[in-house]
C-alpha positions in Angstrom: 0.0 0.0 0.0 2.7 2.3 0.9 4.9 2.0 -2.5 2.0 2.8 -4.5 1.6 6.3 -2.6 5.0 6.6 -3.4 4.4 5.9 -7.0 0.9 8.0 -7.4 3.1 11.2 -5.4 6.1 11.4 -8.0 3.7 11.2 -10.6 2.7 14.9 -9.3 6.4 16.1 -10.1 5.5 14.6 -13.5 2.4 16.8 -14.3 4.5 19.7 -13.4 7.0 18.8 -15.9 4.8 18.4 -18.3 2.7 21.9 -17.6 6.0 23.5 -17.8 7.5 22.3 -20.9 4.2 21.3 -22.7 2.0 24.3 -22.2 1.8 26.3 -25.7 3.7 30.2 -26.0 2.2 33.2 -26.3 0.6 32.7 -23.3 -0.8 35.9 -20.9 1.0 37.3 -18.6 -0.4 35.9 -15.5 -0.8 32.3 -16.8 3.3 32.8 -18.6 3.8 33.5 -15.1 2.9 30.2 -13.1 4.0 28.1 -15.7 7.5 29.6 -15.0 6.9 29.1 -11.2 6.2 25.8 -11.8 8.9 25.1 -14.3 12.1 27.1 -11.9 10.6 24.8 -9.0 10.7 21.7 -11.4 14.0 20.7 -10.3 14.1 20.8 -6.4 10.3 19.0 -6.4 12.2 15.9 -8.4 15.2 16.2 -6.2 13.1 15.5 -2.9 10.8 13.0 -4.3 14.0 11.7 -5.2 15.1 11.5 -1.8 11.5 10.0 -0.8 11.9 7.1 -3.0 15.4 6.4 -1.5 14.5 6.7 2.1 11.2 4.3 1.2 13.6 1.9 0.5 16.3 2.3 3.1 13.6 1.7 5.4 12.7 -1.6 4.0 16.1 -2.7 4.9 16.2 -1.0 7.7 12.8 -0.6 9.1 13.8 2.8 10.7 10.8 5.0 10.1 12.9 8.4 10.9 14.7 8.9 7.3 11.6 8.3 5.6 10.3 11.0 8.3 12.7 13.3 6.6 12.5 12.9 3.6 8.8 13.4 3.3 9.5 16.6 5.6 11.5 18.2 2.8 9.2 17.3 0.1 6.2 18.7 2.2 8.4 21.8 2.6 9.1 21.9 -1.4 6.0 21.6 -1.9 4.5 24.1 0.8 6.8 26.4 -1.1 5.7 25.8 -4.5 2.0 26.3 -3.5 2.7 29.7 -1.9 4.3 31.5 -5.0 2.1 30.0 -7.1 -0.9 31.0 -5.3 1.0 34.4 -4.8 1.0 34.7 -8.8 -1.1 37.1 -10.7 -4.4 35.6 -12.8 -6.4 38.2 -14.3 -8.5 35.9 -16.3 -11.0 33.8 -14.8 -9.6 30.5 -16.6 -6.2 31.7 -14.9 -7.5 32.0 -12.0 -9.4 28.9 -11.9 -6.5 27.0 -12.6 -4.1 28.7 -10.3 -6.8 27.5 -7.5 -6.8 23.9 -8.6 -2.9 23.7 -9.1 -3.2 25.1 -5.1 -5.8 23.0 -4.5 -3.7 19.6 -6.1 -0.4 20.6 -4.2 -2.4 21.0 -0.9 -3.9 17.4 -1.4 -0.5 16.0 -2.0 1.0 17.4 1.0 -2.2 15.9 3.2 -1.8 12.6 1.5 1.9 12.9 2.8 1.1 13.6 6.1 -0.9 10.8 6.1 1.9 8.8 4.7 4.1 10.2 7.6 1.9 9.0 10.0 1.6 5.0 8.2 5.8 4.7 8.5 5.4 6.1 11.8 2.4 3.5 13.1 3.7 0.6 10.7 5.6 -1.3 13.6 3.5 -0.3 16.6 0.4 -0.7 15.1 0.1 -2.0 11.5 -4.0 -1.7 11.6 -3.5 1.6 11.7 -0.7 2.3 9.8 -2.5 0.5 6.9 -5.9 2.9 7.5 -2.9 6.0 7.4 -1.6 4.6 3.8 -4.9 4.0 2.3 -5.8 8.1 3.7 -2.8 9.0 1.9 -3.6 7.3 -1.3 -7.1 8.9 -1.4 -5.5 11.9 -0.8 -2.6 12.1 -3.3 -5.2 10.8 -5.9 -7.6 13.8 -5.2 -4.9 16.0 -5.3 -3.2 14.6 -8.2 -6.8 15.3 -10.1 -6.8 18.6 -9.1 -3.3 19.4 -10.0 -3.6 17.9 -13.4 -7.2 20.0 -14.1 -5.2 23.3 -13.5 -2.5 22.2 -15.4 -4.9 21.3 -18.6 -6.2 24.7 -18.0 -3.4 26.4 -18.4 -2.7 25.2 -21.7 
């Protein structure tokens, strides 16, 4: 249950990529401008889902929930980031706008769902019941926001 949260949250960093390099020019202004938001933060979002993966799997050797801890920490904080100057960005058209709030929308589902993930590596060897209910949150969550995310990125095409 965990590794597909893993695999459902790096496909985020994916529709990012391809908002930033596949979304038309001669865009407006304010929609030119959180495509370039998304595509400068690009690079530092992969980097730290990066890091997730590779902690999820030092911890199956392991079984040492505290680097996965971390790793989702600075992948919550990349992401945290990411949704504050894109919400921060200008969107004088109401299709702009409307996908500047589901882009926000999308990135504050993800960074729930990781919470929630948090919490299943946390519980996993105290109390697996729970730590399953804690992956299957997470997996709703990611998936909603995942939606969202990829209907603001369509919409800023």
């Amino acid at each position: 249950m965990i590794s597909s949260v893993k695999a459902r949250s790096a496909l985020a960093a994916f529709a990012l990529l391809a908002c930033a390099l596949l979304a038309p020019a001669g865009a407006s202004a304010s929609r030119a401008s959180i495509r370039a938001t998304l595509k400068k933060d690009l690079p530092t979002i992969l980097k730290v889902e990066g890091h997730v993966v590779s902690a999820e799997g030092e911890y199956a050797s392991s079984h040492n929930p505290a680097g996965v801890e971390a790793a989702i920490d600075r992948s919550v904080a990349a992401l945290t980031a990411l949704k504050q100057r894109v919400a921060a960005q200008p969107a004088a058209r109401p299709k702009v706008r409307t996908a500047r709030g589901k882009i926000v929308k999308g990135l504050a589902g993800i960074i729930l769902g990781y919470g929630h993930l948090k919490s299943a590596f946390a519980d996993k060897a105290s109390d697996p019941a729970t730590a399953k209910s804690e992956a299957a949150s997470a997996l709703v969550a990611v998936k909603a926001g995942k939606k969202d995310l990829n209907e603001g990125v369509r919409l800023l095409r």
